[in-house]
C-alpha positions as CSV (number, residue, x, y, z in Angstrom):
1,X,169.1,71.3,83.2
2,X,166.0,72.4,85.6
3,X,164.7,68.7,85.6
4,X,168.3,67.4,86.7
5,X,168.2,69.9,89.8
6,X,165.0,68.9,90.7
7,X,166.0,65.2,90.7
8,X,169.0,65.9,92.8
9,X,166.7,67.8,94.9
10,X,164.4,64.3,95.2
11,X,167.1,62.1,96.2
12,X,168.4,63.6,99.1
13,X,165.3,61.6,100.4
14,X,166.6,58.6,101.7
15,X,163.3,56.7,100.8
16,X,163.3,58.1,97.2
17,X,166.9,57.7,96.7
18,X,166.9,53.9,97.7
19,X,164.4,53.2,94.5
20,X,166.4,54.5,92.1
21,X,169.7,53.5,93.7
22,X,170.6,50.9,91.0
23,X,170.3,53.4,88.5
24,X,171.5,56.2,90.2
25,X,174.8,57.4,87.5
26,X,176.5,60.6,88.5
27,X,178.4,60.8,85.5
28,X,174.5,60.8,83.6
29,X,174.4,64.6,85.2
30,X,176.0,67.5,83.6
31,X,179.7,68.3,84.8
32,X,178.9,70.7,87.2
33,X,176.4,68.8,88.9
34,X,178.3,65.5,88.4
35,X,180.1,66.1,92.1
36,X,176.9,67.1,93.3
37,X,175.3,63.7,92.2
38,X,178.5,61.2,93.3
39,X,178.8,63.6,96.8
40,X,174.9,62.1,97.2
41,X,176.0,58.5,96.4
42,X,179.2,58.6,98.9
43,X,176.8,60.0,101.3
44,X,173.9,57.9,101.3
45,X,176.1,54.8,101.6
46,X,177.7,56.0,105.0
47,X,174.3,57.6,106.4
48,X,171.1,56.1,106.9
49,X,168.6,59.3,107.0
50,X,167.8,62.0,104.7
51,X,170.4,64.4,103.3
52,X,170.6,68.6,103.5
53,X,172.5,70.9,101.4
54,X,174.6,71.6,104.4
55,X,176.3,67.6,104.9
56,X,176.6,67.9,101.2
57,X,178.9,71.3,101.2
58,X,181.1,69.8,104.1
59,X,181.7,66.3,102.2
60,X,182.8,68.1,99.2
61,X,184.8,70.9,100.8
62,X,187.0,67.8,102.9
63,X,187.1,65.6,99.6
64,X,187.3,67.8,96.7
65,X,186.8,71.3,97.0
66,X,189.6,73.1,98.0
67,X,189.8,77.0,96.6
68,X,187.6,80.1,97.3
69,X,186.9,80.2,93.9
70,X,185.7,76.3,93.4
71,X,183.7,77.2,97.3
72,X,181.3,79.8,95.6
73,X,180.6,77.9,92.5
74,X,180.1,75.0,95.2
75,X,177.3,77.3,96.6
76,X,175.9,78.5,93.7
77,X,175.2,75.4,92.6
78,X,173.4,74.2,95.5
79,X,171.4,77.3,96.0
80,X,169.9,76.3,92.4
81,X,169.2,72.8,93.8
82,X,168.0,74.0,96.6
83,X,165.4,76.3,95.1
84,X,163.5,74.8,92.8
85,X,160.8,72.4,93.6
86,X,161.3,68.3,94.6
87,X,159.6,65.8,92.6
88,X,157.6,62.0,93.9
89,X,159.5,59.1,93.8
90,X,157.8,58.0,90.1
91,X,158.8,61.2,88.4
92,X,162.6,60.7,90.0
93,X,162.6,57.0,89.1
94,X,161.5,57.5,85.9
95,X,164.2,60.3,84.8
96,X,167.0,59.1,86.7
97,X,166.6,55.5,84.5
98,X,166.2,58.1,81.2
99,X,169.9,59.6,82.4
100,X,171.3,56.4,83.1
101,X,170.3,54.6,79.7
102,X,171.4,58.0,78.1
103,X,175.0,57.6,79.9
104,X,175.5,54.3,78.8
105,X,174.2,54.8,74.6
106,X,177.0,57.5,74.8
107,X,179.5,56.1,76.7
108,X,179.1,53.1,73.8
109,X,179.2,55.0,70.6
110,X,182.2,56.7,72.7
111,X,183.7,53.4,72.3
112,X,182.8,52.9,68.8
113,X,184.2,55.4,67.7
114,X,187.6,54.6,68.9
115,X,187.6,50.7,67.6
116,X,186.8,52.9,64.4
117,X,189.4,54.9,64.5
118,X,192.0,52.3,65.6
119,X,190.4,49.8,62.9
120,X,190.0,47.5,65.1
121,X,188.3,44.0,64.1
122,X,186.4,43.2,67.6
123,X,182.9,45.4,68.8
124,X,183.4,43.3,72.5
125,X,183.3,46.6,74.6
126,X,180.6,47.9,72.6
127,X,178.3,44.8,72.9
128,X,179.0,44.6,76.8
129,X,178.2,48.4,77.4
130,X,175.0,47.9,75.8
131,X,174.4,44.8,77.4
132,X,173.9,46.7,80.7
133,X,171.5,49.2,79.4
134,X,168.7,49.1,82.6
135,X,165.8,48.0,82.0
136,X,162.1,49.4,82.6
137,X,160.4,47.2,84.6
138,X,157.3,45.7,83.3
139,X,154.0,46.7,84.2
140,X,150.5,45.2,84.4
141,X,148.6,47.7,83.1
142,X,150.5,47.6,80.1
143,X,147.9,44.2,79.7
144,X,144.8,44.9,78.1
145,X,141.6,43.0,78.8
146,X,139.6,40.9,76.8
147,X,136.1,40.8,78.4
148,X,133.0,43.1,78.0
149,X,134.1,45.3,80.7
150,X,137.2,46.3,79.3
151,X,136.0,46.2,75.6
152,X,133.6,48.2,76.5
153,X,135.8,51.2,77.8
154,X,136.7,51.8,74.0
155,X,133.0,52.9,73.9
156,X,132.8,55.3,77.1
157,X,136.1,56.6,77.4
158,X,135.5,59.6,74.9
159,X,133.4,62.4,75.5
160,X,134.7,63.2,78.7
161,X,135.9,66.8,76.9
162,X,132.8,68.0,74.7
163,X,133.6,70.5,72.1
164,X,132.4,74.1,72.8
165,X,131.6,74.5,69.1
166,X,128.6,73.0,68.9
167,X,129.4,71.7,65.2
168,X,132.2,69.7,66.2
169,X,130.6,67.9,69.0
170,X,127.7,67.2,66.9
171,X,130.3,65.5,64.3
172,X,133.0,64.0,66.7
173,X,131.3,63.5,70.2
174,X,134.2,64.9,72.6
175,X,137.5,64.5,73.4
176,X,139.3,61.9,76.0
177,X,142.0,61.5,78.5
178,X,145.1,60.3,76.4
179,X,144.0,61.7,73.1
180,X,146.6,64.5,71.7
181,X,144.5,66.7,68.9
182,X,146.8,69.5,66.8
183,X,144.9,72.8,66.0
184,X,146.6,74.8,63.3
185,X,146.4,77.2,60.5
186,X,148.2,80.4,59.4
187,X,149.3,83.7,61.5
188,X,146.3,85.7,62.7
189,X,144.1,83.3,61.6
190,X,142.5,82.4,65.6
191,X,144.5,79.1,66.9
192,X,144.7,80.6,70.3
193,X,141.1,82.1,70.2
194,X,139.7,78.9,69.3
195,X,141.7,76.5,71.3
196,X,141.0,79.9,74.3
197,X,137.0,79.1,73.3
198,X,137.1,76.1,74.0
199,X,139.3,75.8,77.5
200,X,136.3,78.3,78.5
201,X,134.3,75.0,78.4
202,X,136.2,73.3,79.8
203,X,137.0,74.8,82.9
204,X,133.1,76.2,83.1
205,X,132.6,72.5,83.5
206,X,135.0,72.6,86.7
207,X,138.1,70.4,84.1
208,X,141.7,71.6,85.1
209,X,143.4,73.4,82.3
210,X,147.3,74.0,82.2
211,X,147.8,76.0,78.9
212,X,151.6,76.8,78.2
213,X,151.8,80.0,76.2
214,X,154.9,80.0,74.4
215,X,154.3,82.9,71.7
216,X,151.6,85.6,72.3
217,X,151.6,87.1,75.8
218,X,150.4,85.1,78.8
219,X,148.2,88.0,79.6
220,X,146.5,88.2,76.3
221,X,146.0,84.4,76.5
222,X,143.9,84.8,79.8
223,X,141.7,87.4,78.7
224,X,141.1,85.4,75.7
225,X,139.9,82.8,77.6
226,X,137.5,85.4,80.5
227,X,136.4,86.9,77.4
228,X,135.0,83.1,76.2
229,X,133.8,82.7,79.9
230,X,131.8,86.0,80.4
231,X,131.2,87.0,77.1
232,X,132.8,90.6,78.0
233,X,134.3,93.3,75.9
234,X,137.9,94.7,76.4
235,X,135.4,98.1,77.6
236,X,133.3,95.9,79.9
237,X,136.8,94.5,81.3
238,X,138.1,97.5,81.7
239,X,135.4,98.7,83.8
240,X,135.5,96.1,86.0
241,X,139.2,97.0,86.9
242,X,138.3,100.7,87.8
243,X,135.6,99.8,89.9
244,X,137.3,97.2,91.6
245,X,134.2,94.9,91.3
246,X,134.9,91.4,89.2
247,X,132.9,89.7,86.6
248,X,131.0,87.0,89.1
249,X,131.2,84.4,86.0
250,X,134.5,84.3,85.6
251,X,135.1,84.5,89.7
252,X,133.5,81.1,89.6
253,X,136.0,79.4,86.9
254,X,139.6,81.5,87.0
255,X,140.6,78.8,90.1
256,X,140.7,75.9,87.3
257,X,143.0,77.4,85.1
258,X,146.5,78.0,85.2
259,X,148.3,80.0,82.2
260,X,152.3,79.5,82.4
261,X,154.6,82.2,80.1
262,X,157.5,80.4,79.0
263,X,160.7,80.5,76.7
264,X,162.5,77.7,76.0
265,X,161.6,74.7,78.1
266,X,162.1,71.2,77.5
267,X,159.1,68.9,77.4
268,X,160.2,66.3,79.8
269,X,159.7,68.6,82.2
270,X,156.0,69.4,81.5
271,X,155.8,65.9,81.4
272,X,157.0,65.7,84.8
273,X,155.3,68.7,86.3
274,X,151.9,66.9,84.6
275,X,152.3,63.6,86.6
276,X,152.4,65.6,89.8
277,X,149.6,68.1,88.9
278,X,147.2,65.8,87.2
279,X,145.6,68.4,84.6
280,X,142.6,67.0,83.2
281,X,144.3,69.0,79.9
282,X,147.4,70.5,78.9
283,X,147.6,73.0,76.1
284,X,151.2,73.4,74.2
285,X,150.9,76.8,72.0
286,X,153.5,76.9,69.7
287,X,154.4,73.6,70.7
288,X,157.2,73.3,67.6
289,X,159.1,76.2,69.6
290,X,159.8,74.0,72.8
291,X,162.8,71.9,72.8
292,X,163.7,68.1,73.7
293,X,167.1,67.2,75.3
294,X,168.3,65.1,72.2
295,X,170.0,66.7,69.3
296,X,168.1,65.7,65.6
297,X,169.8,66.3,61.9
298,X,166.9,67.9,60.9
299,X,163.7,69.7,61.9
300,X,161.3,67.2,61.0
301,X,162.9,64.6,62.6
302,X,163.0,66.9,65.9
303,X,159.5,68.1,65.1
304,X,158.4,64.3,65.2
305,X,160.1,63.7,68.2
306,X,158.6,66.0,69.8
307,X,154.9,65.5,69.2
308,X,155.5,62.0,69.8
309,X,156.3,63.2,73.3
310,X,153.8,65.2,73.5
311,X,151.5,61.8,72.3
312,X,153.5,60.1,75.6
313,X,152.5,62.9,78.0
314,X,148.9,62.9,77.2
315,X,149.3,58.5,78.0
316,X,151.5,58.9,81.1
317,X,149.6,62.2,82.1
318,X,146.0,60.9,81.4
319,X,145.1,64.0,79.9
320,X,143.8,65.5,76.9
321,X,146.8,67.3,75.2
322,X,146.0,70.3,72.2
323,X,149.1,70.8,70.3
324,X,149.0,74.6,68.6
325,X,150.9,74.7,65.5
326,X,151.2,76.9,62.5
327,X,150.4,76.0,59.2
328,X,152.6,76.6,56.0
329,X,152.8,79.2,53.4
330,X,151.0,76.9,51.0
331,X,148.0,77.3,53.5
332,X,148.1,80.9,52.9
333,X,144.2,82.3,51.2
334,X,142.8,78.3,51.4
335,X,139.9,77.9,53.0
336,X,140.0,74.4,53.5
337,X,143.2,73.0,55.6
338,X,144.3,70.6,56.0
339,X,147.3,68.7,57.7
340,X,149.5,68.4,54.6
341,X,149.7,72.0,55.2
342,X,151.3,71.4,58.7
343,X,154.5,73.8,58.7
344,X,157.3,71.6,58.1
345,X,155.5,68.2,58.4
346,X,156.8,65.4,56.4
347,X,153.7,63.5,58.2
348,X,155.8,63.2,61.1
349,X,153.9,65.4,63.1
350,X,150.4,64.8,61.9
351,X,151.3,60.8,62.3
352,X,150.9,61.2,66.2
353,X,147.6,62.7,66.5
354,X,144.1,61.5,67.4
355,X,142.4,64.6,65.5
356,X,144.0,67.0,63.4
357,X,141.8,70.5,63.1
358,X,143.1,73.1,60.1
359,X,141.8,76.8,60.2
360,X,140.9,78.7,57.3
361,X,140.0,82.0,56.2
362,X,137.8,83.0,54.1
363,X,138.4,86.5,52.0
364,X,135.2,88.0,52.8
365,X,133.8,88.6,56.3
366,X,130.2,89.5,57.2
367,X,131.4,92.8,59.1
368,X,134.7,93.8,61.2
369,X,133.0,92.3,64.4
370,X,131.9,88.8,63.6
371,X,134.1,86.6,60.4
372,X,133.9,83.5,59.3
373,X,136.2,80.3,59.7
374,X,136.4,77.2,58.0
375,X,137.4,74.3,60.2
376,X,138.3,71.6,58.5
377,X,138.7,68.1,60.3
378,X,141.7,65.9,58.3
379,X,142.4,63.3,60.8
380,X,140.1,61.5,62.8
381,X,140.8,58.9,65.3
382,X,138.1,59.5,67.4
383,X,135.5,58.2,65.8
384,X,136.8,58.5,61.8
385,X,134.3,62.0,60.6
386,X,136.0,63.9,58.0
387,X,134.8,67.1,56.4
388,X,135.1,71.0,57.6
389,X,132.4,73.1,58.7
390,X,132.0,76.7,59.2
391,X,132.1,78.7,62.1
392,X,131.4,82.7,62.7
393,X,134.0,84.6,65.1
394,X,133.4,87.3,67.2
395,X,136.8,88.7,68.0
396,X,135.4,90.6,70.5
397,X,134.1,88.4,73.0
398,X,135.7,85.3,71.2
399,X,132.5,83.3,71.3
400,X,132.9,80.8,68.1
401,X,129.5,79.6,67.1
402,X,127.5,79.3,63.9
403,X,124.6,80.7,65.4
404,X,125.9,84.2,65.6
């Protein structure tokens, strides 16, 4: 729903309106925007300059409004249009052609399913609705090159993202724009202190992190990550609240990170919020929770869904994408993971990824300070090393490092 207000939001821009004006299907939007989106339509064609909530309330109140009741849903409505943020004429063009293709697939099996229920012998309507599906326009970068040049992108492109654990550089080399890695393992075994290690990194090295924290507390998330940065205590932070006086280290870095608490939100609309940001890398923690607008028969063919989008935003986003997942309970006292142990995989999940990392725990721990971790590498994409390696943990300044 939130990406469909922001899109009527768009189009009351002439300019951005006239692109998608083919495609532009009121009847795509849900029914209480629907009026809304054919009041825009109606307007546009009789007006040659932007729109404002104000024209819109008047055209509706003289065509179709006509209660006190129906007048404050009216406004309610628009108030949510109007608050929430406008997005470039790409984003719009790109989600308005999603609706419209949407629309049209339902309006067909619509049909469908009453030539099946009158057992009728012709699929005529069917065919022509289909027929008039839009389509995406081609584009030139879809091309790719053939010369040295371009070949040898294939050789430079990684690396951008080095590993903070030094063992996995070593092995792998770093991470690239477009690549989607999935870090997993069991509950309490460190995904978000590891993935919360390495954005450290990252953003030490001035990268743009967006880091969606859909399970443990936003707050606990960022002091994960200052605790990486500055190598502080919870005590050590503490003190620096009371006295008012801030780590310098982490002063330098905070700017480059953004930490978003969410519930429920639909990945489209990170998607969309990416191509306006331009993170140089997203992180999705407990990306299984968030939800797609399509409905799916079961969970792994949602799940697979889903981290195929999540494989499209780190292409349309050029970013680096981490994936946080759990593993299953057959992953529970391994040591070595790996991602057949993805909670309810099927493959469909681990089929998407460029790098696949499993955590594991092993029973006995040097002391209650520093543990150890197996991290085991099952897929590889990057440059095709497979084994596992281990790690020591300091849980209290979250510093991952086998030189402890």
């Amino acid at each position: 729903m939130s990406i469909e207000l922001r899109l009527l939001n768009s189009v009351l821009e002439k300019d951005i309106y006239s692109e998608v004006a083919g495609i532009f299907t009121p009847s795509a939007f849900t029914d209480e925007l629907e009026d809304v989106a054919s009041a825009i339509v109606e307007l546009h064609s009789n007006f040659e300059c932007d729109l404002d909530f104000d024209i819109i309330r008047e055209h509706l109140v003289s065509t179709k409004v006509n209660t006190t009741a129906k007048k404050l849903v009216l406004d309610e409505v628009l108030a949510r249009i109007e608050e929430v943020k406008s997005v470039n004429v790409e984003v719009t063009r790109k989600f308005i052609f999603n609706l419209a293709r949407k629309r049209q697939r339902l309006d067909a099996l619509n049909k469908l399913a009453q030539i099946i229920e009158k057992n009728e012998d012709t699929h005529e309507e069917v065919i022509n609705i289909l027929s008039k599906l839009p389509q995406e326009e081609a584009d030139d970068a879809e091309i790719v090159g053939s010369d040295l040049k371009d070949l040898g992108e294939h050789y430079t492109a990684g690396g951008e993202f080095p590993f903070s654990v030094n063992a996995l550089q070593d092995a792998i080399g770093g991470l690239g724009r477009g690549n989607l890695v999935v870090i997993f393992g069991r509950p309490e075994v460190g995904k978000s202190s590891l993935v919360a290690h390495e954005v450290a990194g990252y953003i030490s090295k001035g990268l743009r992190v967006e880091y969606y924290a859909n399970e443990e507390p936003g707050r606990k998330i960022m002091l994960n990550i200052r605790r990486a940065v500055t190598k502080e205590t919870d005590d050590e932070i503490r003190k620096c609240v009371e006295t008012g006086k801030d780590n310098k280290e982490w002063m330098k870095v905070k700017s480059n990170l953004i930490v978003r608490q969410i519930g429920d939100i639909e990945i489209d609309l990170i998607a969309a919020r990416a191509k306006e940001d331009k993170p140089d890398i997203i992180i999705l923690d407990q990306v299984d929770k968030m939800s797609l607008a399509s409905k799916f028969n079961n969970t792994a063919d949602r799940l697979k869904a889903l981290y195929e989008r999540t494989r499209v935003l780190a292409k349309t986003g050029n970013c680096l994408v981490i994936n946080i997942s759990q593993a299953s309970a057959d992953a529970e006292g391994k040591v070595e993971v790996t991602y057949s142990h993805l909670e309810n995989s099927k493959t469909g999940k681990a089929g998407e990824a460029d790098l696949i990392i499993g955590i594991g725990k092993y029973e006995v721990m040097s002391n209650d300070r520093v543990q150890t971790r197996t991290l085991t590498v099952s897929k590889n994409k990057i440059n095709g090393w497979l084994d596992r390696t281990d790690v020591n943990f300091d849980r209290f300044t979250n510093q991952w490092s086998g030189n402890l």
